[in-house]
C-alpha positions, -999 to +999 in steps of 0.1 A: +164-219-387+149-221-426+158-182-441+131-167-466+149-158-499+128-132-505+111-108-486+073-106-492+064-131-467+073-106-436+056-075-455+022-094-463+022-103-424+029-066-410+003-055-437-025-070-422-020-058-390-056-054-378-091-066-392-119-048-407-159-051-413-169-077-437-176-080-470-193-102-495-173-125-517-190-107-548-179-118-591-158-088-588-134-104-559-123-132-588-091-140-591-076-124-624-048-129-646-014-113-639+002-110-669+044-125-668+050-104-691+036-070-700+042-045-727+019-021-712+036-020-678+068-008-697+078+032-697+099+030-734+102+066-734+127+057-709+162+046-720+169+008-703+205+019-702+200+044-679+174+034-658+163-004-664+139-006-639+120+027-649+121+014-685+108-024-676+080-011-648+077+028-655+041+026-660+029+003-642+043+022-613+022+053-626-007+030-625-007+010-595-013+032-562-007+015-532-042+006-515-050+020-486-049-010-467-016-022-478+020-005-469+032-011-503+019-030-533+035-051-561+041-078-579+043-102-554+012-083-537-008-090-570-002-127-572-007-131-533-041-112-536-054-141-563-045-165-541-062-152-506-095-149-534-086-190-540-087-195-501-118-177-496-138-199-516-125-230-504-125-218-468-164-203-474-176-240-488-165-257-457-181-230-429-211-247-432-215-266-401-224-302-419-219-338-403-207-344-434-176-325-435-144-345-434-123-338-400-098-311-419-127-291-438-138-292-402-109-276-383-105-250-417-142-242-420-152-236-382-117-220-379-125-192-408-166-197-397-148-189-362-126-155-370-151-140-390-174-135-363-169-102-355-202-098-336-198-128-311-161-118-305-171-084-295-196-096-275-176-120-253-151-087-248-118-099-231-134-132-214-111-155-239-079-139-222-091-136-184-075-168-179-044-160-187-044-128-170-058-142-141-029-166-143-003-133-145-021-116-115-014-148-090+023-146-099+035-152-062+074-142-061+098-147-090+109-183-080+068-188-098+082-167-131+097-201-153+063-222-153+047-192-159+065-179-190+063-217-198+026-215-203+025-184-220+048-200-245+027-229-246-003-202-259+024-183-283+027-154-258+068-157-270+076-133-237+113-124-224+129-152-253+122-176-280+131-213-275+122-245-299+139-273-314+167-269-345+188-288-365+221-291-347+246-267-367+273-292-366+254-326-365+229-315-390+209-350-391+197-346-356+171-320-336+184-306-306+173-281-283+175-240-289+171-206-272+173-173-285+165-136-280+133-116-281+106-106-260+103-077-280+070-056-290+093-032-318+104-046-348+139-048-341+167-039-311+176-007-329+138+007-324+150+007-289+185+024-291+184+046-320+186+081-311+173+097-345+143+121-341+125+094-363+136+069-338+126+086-304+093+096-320+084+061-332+094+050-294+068+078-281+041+064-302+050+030-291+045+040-255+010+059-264+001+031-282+006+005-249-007+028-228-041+031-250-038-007-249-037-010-210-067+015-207-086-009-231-085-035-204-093-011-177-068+012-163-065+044-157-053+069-179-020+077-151-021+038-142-018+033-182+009+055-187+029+043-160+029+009-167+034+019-207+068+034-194+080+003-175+071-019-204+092+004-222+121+003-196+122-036-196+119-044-235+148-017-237+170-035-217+159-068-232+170-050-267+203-039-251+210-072-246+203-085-281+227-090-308+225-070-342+209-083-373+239-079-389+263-094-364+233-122-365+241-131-406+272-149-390+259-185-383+288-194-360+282-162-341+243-175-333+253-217-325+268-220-290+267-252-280+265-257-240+250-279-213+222-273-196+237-263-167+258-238-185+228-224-196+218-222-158+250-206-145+240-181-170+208-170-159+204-181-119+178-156-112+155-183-140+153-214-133+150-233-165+142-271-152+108-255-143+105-239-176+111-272-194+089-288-173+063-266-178+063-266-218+071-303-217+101-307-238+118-341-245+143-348-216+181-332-233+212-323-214+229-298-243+213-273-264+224-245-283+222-210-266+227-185-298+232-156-276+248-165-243+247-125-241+214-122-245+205-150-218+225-126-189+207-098-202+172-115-192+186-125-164+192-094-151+162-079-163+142-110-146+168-101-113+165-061-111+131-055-118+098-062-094+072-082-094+045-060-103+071-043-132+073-079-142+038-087-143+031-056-164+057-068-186+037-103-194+001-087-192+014-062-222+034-090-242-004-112-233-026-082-253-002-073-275+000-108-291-036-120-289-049-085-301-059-091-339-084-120-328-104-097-296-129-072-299-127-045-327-116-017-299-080-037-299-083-047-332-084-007-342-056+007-316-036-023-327-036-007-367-030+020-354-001+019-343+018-014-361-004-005-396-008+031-397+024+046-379+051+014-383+038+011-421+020+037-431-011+019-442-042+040-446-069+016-436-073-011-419-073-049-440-108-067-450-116-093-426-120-118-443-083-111-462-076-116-424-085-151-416-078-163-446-043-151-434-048-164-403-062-202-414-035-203-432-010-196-407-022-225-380-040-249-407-018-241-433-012-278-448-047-287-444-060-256-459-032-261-487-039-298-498-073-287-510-054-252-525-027-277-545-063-297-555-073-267-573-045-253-584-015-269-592-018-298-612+010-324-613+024-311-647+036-276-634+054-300-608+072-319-632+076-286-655+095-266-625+118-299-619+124-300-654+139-259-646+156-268-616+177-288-633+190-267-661+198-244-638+215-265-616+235-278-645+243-238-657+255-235-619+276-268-621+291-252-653+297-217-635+317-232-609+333-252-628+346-222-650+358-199-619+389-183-627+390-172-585+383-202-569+412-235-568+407-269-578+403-276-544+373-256-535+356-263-565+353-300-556+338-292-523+314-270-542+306-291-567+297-317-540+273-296-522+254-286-551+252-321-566+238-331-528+207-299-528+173-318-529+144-299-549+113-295-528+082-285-555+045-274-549+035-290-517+049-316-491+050-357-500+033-361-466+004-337-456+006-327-416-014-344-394-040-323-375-059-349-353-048-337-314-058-298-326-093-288-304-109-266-334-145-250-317-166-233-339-172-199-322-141-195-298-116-176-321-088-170-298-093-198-282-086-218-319-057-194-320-038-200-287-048-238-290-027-235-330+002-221-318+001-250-287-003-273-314+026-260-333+049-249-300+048-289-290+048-304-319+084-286-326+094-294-294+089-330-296+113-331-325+141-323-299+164-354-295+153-370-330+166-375-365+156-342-382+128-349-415+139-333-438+109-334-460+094-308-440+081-279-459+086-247-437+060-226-458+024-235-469+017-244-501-002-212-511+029-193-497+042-168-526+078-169-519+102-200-515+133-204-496+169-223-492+178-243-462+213-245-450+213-267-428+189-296-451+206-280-485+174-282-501+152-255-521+116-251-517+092-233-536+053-239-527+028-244-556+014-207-545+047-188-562+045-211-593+023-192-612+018-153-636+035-134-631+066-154-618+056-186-644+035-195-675+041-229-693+022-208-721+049-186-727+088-186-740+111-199-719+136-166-720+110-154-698+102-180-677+143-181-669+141-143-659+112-146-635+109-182-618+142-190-634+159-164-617+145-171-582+155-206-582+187-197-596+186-172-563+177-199-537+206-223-557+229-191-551+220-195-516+234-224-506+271-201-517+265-169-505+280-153-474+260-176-449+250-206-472+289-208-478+296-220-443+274-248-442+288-280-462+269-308-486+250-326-454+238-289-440+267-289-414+282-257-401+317-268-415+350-248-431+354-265-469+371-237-483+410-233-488+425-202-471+427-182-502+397-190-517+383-178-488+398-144-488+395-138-524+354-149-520+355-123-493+372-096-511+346-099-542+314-098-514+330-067-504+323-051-536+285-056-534+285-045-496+297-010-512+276-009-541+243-015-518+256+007-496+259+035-520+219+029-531+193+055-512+159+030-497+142+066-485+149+100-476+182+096-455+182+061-450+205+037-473+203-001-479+225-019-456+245-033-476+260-061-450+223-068-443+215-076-473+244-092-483+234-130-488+206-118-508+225-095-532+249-123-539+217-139-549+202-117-566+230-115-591+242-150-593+213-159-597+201-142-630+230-152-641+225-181-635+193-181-659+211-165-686+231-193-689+211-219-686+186-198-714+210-201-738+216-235-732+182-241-742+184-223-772+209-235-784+185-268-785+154-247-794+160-220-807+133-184-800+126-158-821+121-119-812+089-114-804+074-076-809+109-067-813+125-082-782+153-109-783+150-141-761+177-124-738+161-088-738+129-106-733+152-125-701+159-094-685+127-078-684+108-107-671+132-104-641+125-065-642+089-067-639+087-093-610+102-068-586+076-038-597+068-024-564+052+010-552+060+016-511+051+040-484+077+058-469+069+043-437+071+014-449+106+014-468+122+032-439+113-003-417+121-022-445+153-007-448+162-013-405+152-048-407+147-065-437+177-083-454+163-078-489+170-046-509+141-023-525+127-040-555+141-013-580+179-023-563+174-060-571+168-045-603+192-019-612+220-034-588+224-068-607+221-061-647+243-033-636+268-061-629+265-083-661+277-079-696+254-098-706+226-071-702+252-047-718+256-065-746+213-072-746+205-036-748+236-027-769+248+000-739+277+023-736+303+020-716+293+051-698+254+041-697+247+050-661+238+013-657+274+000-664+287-005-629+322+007-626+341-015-611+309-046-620+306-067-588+303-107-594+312-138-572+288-164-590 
């Protein structure tokens, strides 16, 4: 399971939440320059020894509202906007329908040509998803229940739980088999359990919002209600039954190993030989069942409840999923509830901001081979790689210089980082598209046949040798990830640009924006998950005893210093949530300051408009994380998202270093000195 290193990718996809009218691609929807680093967006009345991230983003918090469309707006935001502009246009020249086109301007032009056709989707109402419903209303008796969830898996209706393929934990170089928990229409277990006022309102709303859902397709206000209460009843015990994100950020707690027929014995009111008929998975006899827990829960939900409760169940989890692609009706209740009340979004995205989001999601390397044609020539490429490896080499050096960690250790560590591969801009080997049924006019029809497309082509990995040249983001992506279990970075040509890089401008600051994330995602592979998993991406102990315990003890101190930091109102950062990325957060600005001074001590920089290279460091990692958020918004955020507030990943890590001390000449009682300073890398 690939793990996002930063968290923008989940908020741009709960920020588009519903569609909106069209509008024409006018001059003024160009892309623009984002400045890396800006002067103006600095508050210098503001001393950066008492509140850093006021003094590097001050003003351009006071001048960049939150639109009403979004939940929350920043950096990130900014740069992701330019690119959806970039899509449009290529997306817009290949809607025409032309015997010309090539087969992949094809699927991505009558895919767009296909979303954007609001009129014809309203006028076919539910039609697309009679089908399916038709297919949930002949349900028969239960013993009928595993092909069925089958085929709504096959269409991306992920109902009761989530299976696929995944690198085997402990033999990483092969595919194997997985199931896990979910079934879920909240955004996490605790939505369920919680017993906050926030909490039982939200779950209110929730209900009002399926029952609005149910009338859309027909029912009665009473019939509505009711079945909006035993949706309610079963996705609550199916939460129950789920493990805790926290509890989850153990990797041995989530791999257990088993045969099929354990897997059986666990669940005999499902009978998964039908299932794996039915989705036609490669013949396996082991797999690994990440909550055995979870798979009794289900079991007894699939047990104790009815057949008509169980129906209603799979007809919600059927409109819930396929609601952003049918009439506007849906569309509108759907924003309502999971853009307005989850996120507190004012109005509803652009269309077009939508498919673009949406093309990108199913056609996402064919859409991005002509994006990296564009925009990312082949000497950013070799520029990044030429980054990665000074960093790597300031890591090597870091390790090597640990007074905590024995001889012993060190070698192990050294090993894995000498084994992570760099994976820049865009895959070596595009996708291949050919079996996906793209029809010009049938939008949800293109969207169930993607996520077909997608579900099969990950099962057929099952049973094979795993590739690890697979990019698990599209190449416009703006955000980049490590892999445990393939010990590789990857950072898509899409996050390789202003504000985050600039081969125009000094390097101090290139080493505090992009420099810092990869040091991040290199900081990865050794924080408190990336640290199980050895050199080849197994799930394997290489630490001594005592290192171990003495790496614990020093995680512990960021666990408490998150803790302590206030995301909204009454609700803190989670400090064991956000653990991994706290550890790489800090180690990896570190990181950057030491490979920056590496460089200059090679070439050296001048001030420039009265900042040093390192002052000039610390605010290009400042500014990247300038973010404005509703409260809605940073109250989920905070539940479920293992990334801390952007002014945290700020304030939280040059609290920790010296280094910034020294920069910005600060006492030792500066409110930004951390007492005691937290650091493992």
């Amino acid at each position: 399971m690939q793990r996002s290193a930063l968290m923008f990718c989940v908020f741009l996809l709960l920020g588009t939440a519903a569609q909106a009218q069209s509008t024409p691609n006018t001059s003024s929807d160009k892309a623009k320059k984002i400045a890396i680093f800006d002067a103006s967006a600095m508050d210098k009345s503001v001393d950066p020894c008492s509140n850093f991230y006021l003094y590097a983003c001050g003003n351009w918090l006071k001048n960049n509202s939150i639109p009403s469309d979004q939940p929350a707006w920043g950096r990130f935001n900014e740069l992701h906007e330019n690119n959806q502009l970039v899509l449009r246009g290529i997306l817009e020249k290949r809607t025409a329908d032309s015997a010309s086109r090539g087969s992949s301007d094809q699927k991505i032009g009558d895919y767009y040509y296909s979303c954007m056709d609001e009129a014809g989707i309203n006028a076919k109402g539910t039609a697309p998803l009679h089908p399916t419903l038709d297919r949930i209303s002949a349900l028969g008796n239960k013993s009928q229940l595993p092909a069925l969830v089958g085929n709504l898996h096959n269409s991306g209706i992920h109902v009761l739980f989530e299976f696929g393929s995944e690198p085997d934990a402990k033999n990483s170089v092969m595919e194997i088999a997985g199931t896990d928990q979910g079934g879920l229409g909240l955004p996490d277990r605790d939505y369920y359990l919680k017993t906050d006022d926030k909490s039982v309102a939200l779950r209110k709303a929730y209900e009002l919002h399926i029952t609005n859902m149910f009338k859309l397709l027909g029912e009665s206000q009473d019939q509505a209600a009711k079945d909006a209460a035993t949706v309610m009843k079963l996705e609550t015990e199916l939460a129950k039954a789920s493990m805790d994100r926290v509890e989850r950020r153990d990797p041995n707690k989530v791999y257990h190993k088993m045969s099929t027929a354990q897997l059986q014995e666990l669940s005999p009111a499902f009978t998964w030989k039908e299932y794996f008929a039915t989705v036609g998975s490669p013949s396996f006899d082991s797999l690994d069942v990440s909550v055995p827990d979870f798979v009794k829960g289900m079991n007894q939900v699939v047990a104790n409840s009815n057949l008509d409760e169980i129906k209603t169940y799979l007809r919600w989890q059927t409109v819930h999923r396929a609601a952003p692609l049918l009439p506007e009706a849906f569309v509108d209740e759907n924003f309502d509830f999971y853009g307005k009340t989850l996120t507190g979004a004012k109005e509803i995205r652009p269309r077009w901001k939508r498919c673009v989001q949406f093309t990108n999601g199913d056609l996402g390397e064919a859409l991005g081979k002509a994006y990296v044609a564009a925009e990312f020539p082949p000497e950013s490429k070799a520029a990044t790689l030429k980054m990665v490896h000074e960093l790597e080499a300031a890591l090597k050096a870091d390790i090597t210089q640990l007074s905590w960690m024995t001889d012993t250790t060190k070698k192990q560590a050294l090993d894995k980082l000498a084994h992570i591969d760099n994976k820049i801009g865009y895959p070596d080997k595009w996708r291949d598209y050919s079996t996906l049924q793209i029809i010009r006019g049938d939008a949800l029809g293109n969207g169930m046949r993607a996520n077909e497309f997608e579900f099969k082509r990950q099962l057929n990995k099952i049973g094979k040798p795993v590739d690890r040249m697979e990019w698990g983001m599209t190449p416009p992506t703006v955000n980049a990830y490590y892999n445990p279990q393939e010990n590789n970075i990857n950072f898509p040509a899409g996050i390789l640009q202003s504000p985050f890089y600039d081969p125009k401008i000094d390097a101090a600051v290139n080493f505090g924006a992009i420099g810092a994330v990869i040091g991040h995602e290199l900081t990865h592979g050794f924080d408190d998950q990336g640290s199980q998993y050895d050199a080849q991406g197994n799930l394997s102990n290489w630490w001594t005893a005592k290192d171990r315990e003495q790496f614990d003890k020093l995680e512990s101190c960021f666990v408490n210093e998150y803790d302590g930091f206030v995301a909204v109102d009454d609700v803190h950062v989670r400090g064991k949530l956000t653990l991994g990325e706290n550890t790489a957060d800090n180690g990896g600005l570190r990181i950057a300051h030491m490979a920056l001074l590496d460089v200059l001590a090679n070439n050296p920089e001048k001030p420039i408009d009265s900042f040093t290279p390192e002052q000039r460091l610390f605010v290009g990692w400042g500014q990247i994380w300038c973010e404005n958020e509703r409260p809605e918004f940073a109250r989920m955020m905070a539940q479920v998202n293992e990334h801390s507030p952007g002014k945290f990943r700020v304030n939280g890590v040059v609290g920790n270093m010296p280094e910034f001390q020294k920069a910005f000449g600060c006492k030792a009682i500066s409110p930004m000195i951390r007492k005691p300073q937290c650091r493992v890398w």
